[in-house]
matplotlib code that plots the C-alpha trace (Angstrom):
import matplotlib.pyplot as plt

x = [201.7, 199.3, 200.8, 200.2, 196.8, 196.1, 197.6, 195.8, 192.5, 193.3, 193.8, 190.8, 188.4, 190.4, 190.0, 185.8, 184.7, 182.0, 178.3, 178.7, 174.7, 176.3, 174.4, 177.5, 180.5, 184.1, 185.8, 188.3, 185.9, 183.8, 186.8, 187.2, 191.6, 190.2, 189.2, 192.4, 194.7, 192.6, 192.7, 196.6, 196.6, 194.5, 196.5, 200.0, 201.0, 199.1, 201.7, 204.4, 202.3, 200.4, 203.7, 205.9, 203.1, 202.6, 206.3, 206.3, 203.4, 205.4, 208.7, 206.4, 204.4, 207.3, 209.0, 206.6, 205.2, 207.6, 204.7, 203.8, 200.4, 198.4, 199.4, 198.4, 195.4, 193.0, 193.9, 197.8, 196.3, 194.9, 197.6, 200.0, 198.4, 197.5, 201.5, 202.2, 199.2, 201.5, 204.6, 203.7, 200.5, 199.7, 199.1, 196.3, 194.0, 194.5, 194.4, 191.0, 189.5, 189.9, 188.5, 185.5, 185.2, 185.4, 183.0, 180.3, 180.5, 179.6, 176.1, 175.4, 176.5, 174.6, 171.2, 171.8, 172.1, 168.5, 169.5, 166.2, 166.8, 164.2, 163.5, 161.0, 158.9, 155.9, 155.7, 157.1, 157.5, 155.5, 155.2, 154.0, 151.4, 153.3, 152.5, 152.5, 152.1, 156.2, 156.6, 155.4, 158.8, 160.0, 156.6, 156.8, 160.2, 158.5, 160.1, 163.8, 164.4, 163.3, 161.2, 163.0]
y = [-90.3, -91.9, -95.0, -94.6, -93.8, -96.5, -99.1, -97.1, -97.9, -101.2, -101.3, -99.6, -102.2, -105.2, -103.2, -102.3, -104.4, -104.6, -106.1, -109.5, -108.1, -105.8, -102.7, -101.1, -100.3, -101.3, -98.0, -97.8, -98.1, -95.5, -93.1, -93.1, -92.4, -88.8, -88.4, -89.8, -87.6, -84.6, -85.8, -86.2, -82.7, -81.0, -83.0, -83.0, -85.6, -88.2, -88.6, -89.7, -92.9, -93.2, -92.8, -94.9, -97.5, -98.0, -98.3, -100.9, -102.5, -102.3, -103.8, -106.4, -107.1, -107.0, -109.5, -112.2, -111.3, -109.0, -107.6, -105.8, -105.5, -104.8, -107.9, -109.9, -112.2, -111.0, -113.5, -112.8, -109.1, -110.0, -111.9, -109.0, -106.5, -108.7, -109.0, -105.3, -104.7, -107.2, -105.7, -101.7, -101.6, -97.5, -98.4, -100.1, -98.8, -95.5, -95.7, -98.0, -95.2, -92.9, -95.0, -95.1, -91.2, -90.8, -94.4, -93.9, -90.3, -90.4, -89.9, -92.7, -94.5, -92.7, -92.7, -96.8, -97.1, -94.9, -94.5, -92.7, -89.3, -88.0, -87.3, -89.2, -86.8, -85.5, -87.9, -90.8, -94.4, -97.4, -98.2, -101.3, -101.2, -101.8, -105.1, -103.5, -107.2, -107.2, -104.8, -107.0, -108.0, -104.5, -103.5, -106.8, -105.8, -103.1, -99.4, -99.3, -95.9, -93.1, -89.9, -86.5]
z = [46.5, 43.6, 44.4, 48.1, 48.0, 45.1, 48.2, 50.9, 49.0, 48.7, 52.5, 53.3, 51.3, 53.6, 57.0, 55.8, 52.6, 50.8, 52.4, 50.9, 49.2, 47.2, 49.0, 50.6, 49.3, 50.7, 52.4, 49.4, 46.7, 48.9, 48.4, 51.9, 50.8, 50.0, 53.7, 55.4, 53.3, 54.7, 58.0, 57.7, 56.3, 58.9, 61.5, 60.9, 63.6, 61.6, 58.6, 60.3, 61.5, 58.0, 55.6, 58.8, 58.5, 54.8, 54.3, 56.7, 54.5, 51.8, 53.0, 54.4, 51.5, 49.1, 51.1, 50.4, 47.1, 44.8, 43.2, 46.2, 48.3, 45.3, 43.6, 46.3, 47.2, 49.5, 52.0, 51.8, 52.3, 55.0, 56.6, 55.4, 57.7, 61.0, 60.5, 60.3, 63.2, 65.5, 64.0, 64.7, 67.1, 65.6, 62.6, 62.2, 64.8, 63.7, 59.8, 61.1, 63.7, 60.5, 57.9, 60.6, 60.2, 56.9, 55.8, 58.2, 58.3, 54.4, 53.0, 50.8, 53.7, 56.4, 53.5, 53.3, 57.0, 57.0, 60.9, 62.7, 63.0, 64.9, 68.3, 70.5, 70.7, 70.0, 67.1, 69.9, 69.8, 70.1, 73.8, 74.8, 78.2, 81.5, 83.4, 87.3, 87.9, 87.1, 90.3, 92.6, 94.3, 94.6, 96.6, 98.7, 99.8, 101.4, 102.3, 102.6, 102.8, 105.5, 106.0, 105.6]

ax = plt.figure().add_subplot(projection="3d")
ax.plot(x, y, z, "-o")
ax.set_aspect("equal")
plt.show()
C-alpha cells in the first residue's frame, strides 16, 4: 500500500500541480493521498475503482516505461493517464472529484485562497449608485400585466 499511495501522490500533483508562483502546493505534495484513503475507508465502494484503476495505471505505465509511473516524465505522466481516462472513464473523474475534496477542502488552501467569508450584511458591500436612466426601455414599454 506504501507504494500505492507513493504513485497516488504522484497522480494527484499531475491531476492539481503546483501554481507555477510557488504559492500553492500540488494535491500530492499537499498530502491530499491521506484524504482519499479515508474517503475509500469511510466508503467502501470506492476501492474497487481506486485499486481497479491504479492497476490499470500500472500495467499501462509499465508497458511503456519499465520503471513504472514514477520513473516517468511528467509529460509521459501525463499522457499515461489521458490513456487510462479513455481506457476506464471511472477512474479519473472520481480519484479527481476527490482530490477536489480533500485539496480545496484543506486550510492552508482555503487560508491562501483568503475566500470572503462574511455575509453582506450589516458590514455590506460597495454598491455603486443606480443609473434609473438604464430603465428607460422597460418603462417605455409601458404596463404589460393587469389589475387583480
Amino acid at each position: 500500500m506504501a507504494d500505492d499511495k507513493q504513485i497516488l501522490t504522484l497522480i494527484l500533483d499531475e491531476l492539481i500541480p503546483p501554481s507555477d508562483d510557488g504559492r500553492l502546493p500540488g494535491a500530492g505534495a499537499l498530502g491530499v493521498a491521506t484524504d482519499v484513503e479515508a474517503a475509500v475507508l469511510a466508503t467502501p465502494a470506492l476501492a474497487p475503482v481506486i485499486e481497479g484503476g491504479l492497476s490499470a495505471l500500472d500495467g499501462l505505465s509499465r508497458a511503456r516505461n519499465a520503471g513504472g509511473f514514477g520513473a516517468m516524465s511528467r509529460a509521459e505522466r501525463v499522457a499515461v493517464l489521458h490513456e487510462l481516462e479513455g481506457a476506464d472513464p471511472v477512474f479519473v473523474p472520481t480519484l479527481m472529484m476527490l482530490a477536489y475534496v480533500g485539496y480545496y477542502g484543506n486550510d492552508r488552501i482555503v487560508a491562501a485562497l483568503k475566500p470572503e467569508t462574511h455575509a453582506p450584511h450589516p458590514r455590506g458591500y460597495e454598491v455603486e449608485p443606480d443609473d434609473a436612466a438604464l430603465l428607460g426601455p422597460v418603462r417605455s414599454r409601458g404596463k404589460l400585466y393587469r389589475d387583480c
